[in-house]
Backbone as ProteinMPNN parsed JSONL, in Angstrom:
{"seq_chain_A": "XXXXXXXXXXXXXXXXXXXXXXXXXXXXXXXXXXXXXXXXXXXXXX", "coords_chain_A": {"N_chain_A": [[97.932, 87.343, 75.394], [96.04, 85.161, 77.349], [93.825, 85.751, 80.613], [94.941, 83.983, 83.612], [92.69, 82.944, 86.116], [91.931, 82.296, 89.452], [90.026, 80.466, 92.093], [90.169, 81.552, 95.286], [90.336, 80.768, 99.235], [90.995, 82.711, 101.952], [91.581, 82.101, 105.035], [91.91, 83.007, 108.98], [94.342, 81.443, 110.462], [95.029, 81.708, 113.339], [92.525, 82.662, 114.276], [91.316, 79.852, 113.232], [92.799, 77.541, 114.952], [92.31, 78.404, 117.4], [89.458, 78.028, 117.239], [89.561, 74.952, 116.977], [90.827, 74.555, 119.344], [88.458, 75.153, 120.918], [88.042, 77.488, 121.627], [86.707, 79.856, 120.316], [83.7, 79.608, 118.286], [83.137, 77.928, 115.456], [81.542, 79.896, 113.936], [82.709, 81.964, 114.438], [85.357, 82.634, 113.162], [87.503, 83.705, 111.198], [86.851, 84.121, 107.193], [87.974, 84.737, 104.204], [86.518, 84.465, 100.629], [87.682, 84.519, 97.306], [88.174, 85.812, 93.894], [91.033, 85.739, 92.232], [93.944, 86.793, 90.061], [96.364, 85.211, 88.503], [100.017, 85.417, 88.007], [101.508, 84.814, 85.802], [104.198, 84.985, 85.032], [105.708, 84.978, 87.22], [108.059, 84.308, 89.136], [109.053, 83.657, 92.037], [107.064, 82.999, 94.511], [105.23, 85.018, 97.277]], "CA_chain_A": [[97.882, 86.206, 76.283], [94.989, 85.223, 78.372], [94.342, 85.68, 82.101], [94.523, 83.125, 84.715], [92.165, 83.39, 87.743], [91.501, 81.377, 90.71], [89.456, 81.041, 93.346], [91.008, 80.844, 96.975], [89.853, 80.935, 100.472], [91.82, 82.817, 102.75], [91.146, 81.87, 106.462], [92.62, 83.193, 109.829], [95.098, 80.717, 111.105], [94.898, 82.295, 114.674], [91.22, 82.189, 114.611], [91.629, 78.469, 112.908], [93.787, 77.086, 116.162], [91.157, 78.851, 118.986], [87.916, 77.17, 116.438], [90.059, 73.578, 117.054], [91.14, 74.341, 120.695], [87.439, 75.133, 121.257], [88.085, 79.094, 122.202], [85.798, 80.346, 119.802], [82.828, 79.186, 117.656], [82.817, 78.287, 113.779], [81.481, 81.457, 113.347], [83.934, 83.377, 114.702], [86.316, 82.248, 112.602], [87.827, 84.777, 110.128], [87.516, 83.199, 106.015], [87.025, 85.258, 103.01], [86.607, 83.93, 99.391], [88.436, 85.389, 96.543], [89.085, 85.828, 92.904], [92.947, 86.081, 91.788], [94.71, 86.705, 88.969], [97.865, 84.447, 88.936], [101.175, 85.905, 87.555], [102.08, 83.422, 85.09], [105.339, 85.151, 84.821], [105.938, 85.321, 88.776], [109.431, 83.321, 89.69], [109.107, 83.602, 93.248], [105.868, 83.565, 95.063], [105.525, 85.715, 98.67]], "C_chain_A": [[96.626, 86.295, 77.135], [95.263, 85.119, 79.89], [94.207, 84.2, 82.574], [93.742, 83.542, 85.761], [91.687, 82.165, 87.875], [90.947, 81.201, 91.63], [89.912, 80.541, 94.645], [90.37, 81.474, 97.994], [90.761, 81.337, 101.436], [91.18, 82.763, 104.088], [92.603, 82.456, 107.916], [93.338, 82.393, 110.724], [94.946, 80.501, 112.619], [93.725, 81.765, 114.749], [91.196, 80.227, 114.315], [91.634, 77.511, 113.972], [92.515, 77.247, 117.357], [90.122, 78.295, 118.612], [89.103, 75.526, 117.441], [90.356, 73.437, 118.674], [89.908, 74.704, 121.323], [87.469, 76.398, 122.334], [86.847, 79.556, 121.825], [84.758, 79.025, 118.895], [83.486, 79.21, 116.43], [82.505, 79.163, 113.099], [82.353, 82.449, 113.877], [85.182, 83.136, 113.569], [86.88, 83.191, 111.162], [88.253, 84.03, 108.783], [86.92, 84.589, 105.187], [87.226, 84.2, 101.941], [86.755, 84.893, 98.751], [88.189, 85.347, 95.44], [90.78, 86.258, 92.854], [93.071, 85.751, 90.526], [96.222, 86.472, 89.185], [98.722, 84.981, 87.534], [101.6, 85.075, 86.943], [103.362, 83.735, 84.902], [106.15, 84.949, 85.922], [107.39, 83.989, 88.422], [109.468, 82.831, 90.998], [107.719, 84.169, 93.748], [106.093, 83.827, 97.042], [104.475, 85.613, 99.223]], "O_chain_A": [[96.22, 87.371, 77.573], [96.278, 84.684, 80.434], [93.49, 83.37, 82.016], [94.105, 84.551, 86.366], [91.249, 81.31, 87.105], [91.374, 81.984, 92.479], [90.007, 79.364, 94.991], [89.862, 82.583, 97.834], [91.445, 80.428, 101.906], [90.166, 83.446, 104.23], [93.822, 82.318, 107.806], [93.029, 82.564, 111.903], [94.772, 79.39, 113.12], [93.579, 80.618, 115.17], [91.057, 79.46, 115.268], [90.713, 76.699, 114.069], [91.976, 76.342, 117.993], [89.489, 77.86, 119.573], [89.083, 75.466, 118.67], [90.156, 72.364, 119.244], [90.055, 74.637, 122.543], [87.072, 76.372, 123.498], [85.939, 79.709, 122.643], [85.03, 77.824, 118.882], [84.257, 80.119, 116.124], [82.894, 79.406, 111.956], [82.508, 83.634, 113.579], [85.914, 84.123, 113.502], [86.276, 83.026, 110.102], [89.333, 83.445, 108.699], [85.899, 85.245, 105.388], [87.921, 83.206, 102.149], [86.315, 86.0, 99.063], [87.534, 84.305, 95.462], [91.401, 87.076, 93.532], [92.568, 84.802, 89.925], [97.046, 87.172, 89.773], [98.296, 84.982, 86.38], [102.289, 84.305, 87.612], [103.995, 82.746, 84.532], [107.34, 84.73, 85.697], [107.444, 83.076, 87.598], [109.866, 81.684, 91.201], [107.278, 85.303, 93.559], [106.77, 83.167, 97.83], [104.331, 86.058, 100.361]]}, "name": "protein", "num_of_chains": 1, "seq": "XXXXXXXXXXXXXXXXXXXXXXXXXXXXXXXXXXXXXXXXXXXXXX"}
């Protein structure tokens, strides 16, 4: 079987909220970018 991968952006929610309530800067803001390999078998995702 072949893989799946994906690319996703995970960002800091927290930081997110304080960027929008004008705490911090755009650059403060905690994001990475990813590869993933998705579980095509998975039932329940966590």
């Amino acid at each position: 079987m072949g893989q799946v991968k994906v690319f996703v952006e995970l960002t800091n929610t927290t930081d997110l909220d304080n960027f929008q309530s004008k705490i911090i800067s755009e650059q403060q803001v905690r994001a990475h970018s990813t590869q993933a390999l998705i579980d095509t078998g998975a039932v329940l995702s966590i």
